[in-house]
C-alpha positions as CSV (number, residue, x, y, z in Angstrom):
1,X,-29.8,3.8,3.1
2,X,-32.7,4.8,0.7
3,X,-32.2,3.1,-2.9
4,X,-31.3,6.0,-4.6
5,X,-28.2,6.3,-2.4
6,X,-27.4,3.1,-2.9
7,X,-27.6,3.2,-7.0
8,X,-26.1,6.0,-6.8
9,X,-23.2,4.6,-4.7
10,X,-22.6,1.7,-7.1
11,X,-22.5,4.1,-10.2
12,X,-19.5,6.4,-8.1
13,X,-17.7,3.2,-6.6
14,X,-15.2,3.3,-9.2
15,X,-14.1,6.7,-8.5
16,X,-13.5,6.4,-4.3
17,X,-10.5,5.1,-3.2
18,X,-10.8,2.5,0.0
19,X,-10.5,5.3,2.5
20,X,-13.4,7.3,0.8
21,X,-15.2,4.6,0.5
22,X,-15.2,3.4,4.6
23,X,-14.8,7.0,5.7
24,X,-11.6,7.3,6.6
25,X,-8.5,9.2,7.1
26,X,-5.2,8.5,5.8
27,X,-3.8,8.5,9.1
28,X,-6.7,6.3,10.5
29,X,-5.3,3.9,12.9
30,X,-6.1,-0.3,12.4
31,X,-8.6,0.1,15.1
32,X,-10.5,2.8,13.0
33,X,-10.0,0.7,9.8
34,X,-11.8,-2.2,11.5
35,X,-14.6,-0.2,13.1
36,X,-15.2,1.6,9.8
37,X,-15.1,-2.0,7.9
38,X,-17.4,-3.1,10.2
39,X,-20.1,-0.6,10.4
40,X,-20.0,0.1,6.3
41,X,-19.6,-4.1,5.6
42,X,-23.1,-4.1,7.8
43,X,-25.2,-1.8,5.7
44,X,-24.1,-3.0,2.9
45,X,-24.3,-6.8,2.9
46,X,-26.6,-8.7,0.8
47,X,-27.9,-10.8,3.4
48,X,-29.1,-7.7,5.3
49,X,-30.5,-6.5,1.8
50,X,-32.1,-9.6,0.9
51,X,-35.8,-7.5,1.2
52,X,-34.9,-5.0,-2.0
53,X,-35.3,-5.5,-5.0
54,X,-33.1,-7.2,-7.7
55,X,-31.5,-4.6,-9.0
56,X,-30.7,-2.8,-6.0
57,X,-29.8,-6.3,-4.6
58,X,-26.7,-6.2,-7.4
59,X,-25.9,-3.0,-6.4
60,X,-25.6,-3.7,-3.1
61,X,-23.4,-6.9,-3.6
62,X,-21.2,-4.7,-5.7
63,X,-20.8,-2.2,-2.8
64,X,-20.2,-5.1,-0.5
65,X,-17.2,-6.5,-2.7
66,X,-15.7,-3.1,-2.9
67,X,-15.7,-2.8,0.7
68,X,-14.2,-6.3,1.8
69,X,-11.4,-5.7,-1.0
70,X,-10.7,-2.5,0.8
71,X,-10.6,-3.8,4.2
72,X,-8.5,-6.8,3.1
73,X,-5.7,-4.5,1.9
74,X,-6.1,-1.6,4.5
75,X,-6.0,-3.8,7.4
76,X,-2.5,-5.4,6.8
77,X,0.1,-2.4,7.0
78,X,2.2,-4.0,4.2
79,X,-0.6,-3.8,1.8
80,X,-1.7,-0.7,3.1
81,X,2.1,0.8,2.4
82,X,2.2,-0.8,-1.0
83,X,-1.8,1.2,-1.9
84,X,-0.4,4.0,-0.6
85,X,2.3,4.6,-2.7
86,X,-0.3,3.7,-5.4
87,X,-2.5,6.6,-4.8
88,X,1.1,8.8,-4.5
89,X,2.0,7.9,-8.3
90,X,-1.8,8.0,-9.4
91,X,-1.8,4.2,-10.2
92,X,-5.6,3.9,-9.5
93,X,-7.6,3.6,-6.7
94,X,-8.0,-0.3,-6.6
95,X,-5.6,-2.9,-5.9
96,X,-6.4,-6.9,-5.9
97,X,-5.4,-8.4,-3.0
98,X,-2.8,-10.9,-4.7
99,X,-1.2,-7.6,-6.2
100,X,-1.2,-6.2,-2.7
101,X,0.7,-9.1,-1.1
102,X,2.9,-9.1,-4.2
103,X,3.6,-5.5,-3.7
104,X,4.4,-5.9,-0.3
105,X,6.9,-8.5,-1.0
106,X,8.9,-6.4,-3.6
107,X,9.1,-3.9,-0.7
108,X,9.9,-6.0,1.7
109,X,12.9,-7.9,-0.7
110,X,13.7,-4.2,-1.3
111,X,14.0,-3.6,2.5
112,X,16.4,-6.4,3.0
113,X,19.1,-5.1,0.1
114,X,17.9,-4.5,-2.7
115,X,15.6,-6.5,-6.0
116,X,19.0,-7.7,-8.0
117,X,22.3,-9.4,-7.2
118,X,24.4,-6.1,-8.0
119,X,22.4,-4.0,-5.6
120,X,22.5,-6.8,-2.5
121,X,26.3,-6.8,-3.5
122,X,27.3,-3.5,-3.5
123,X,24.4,-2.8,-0.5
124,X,26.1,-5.0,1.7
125,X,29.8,-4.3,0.8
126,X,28.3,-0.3,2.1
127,X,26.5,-2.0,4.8
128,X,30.2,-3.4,6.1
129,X,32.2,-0.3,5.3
130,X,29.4,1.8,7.5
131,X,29.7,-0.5,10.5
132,X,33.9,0.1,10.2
133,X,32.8,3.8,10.0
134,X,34.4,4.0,6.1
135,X,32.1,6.4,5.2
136,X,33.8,7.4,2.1
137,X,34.0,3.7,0.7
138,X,30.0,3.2,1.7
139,X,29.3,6.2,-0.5
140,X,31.2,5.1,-3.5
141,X,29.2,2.0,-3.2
142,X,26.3,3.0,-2.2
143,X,26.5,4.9,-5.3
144,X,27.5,2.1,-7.1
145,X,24.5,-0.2,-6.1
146,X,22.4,3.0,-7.1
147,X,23.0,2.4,-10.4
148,X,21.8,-0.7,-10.6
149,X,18.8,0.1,-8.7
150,X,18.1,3.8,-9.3
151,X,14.8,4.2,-7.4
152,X,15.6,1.8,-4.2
153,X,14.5,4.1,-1.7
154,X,16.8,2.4,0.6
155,X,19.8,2.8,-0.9
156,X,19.4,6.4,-1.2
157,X,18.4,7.0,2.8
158,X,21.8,4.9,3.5
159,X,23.7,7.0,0.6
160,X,22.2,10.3,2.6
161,X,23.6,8.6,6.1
162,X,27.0,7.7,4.7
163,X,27.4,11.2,3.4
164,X,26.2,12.1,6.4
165,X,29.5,10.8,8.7
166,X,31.4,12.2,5.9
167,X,30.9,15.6,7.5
């Protein structure tokens, strides 16, 4: 890459989200994410850089951060689910790894019943009355652990089931 490119990289950085920045899809598969990481970490690391100047040596180690931060949360499909649904809602383009794996967690507690004691409750009191096919009781508390969790996507896909047997 000529210097120019590369200042002129460092200056964007800030405005590419990870798959911009290694070249990828959305839909790229971890294979991809690790060939792209890989080709784009080489260009860019200092140690192969080490011959330009010191400015263009900064820019080059900022480039090189951006890309290892990307990698580290596109490579693990938790994080990757959890930056996602960050670009979905407009919540920037960056996310630090810790607040990746913390992410990941919250959607993983979520995945198991729910993020408060009145949700799990009600969740698996539903998750009961669905396996004795009581579809009309696993609404009513679906609908009940909804309000203490409004936006649980889970609890809304099981609501959308149990209504579902209703039928």
């Amino acid at each position: 890459m000529v210097p120019t490119e590369i200042v002129a990289l460092a200056r964007i950085i800030g405005e590419l989200d990870y798959y911009q920045l290694l070249h990828l899809r959305r839909n790229a598969v971890a294979g991809e994410v690790k060939k792209a990481y890989h080709a784009t970490s080489r260009a860019f690391h200092p140690d192969s850089n080490r011959h330009l100047d010191p400015e263009l040596r900064e820019a080059v180690a900022t480039i090189s951060k951006r890309v290892s931060e990307a990698y580290s949360v596109l490579r693990d499909p938790r994080r990757r689910q959890a930056y996602d649904r960050r670009l979905e809602t407009n919540q920037g383009l960056r996310m630090q790894l810790a607040e990746a794996q913390a992410e990941a967690g919250r959607q993983a507690s979520e995945e198991r019943g729910g993020r408060t004691p009145q949700g799990r409750q009600f969740y698996r009191l539903a998750q009961s009355d669905l396996q004795r096919n009581d579809y009309g009781a696993a609404v009513r508390n679906l609908q009940t652990a909804l309000t203490f969790e409004p936006g649980n996507t889970l609890f809304k896909e099981q609501l959308a089931r149990a209504k579902q047997g209703l039928r």
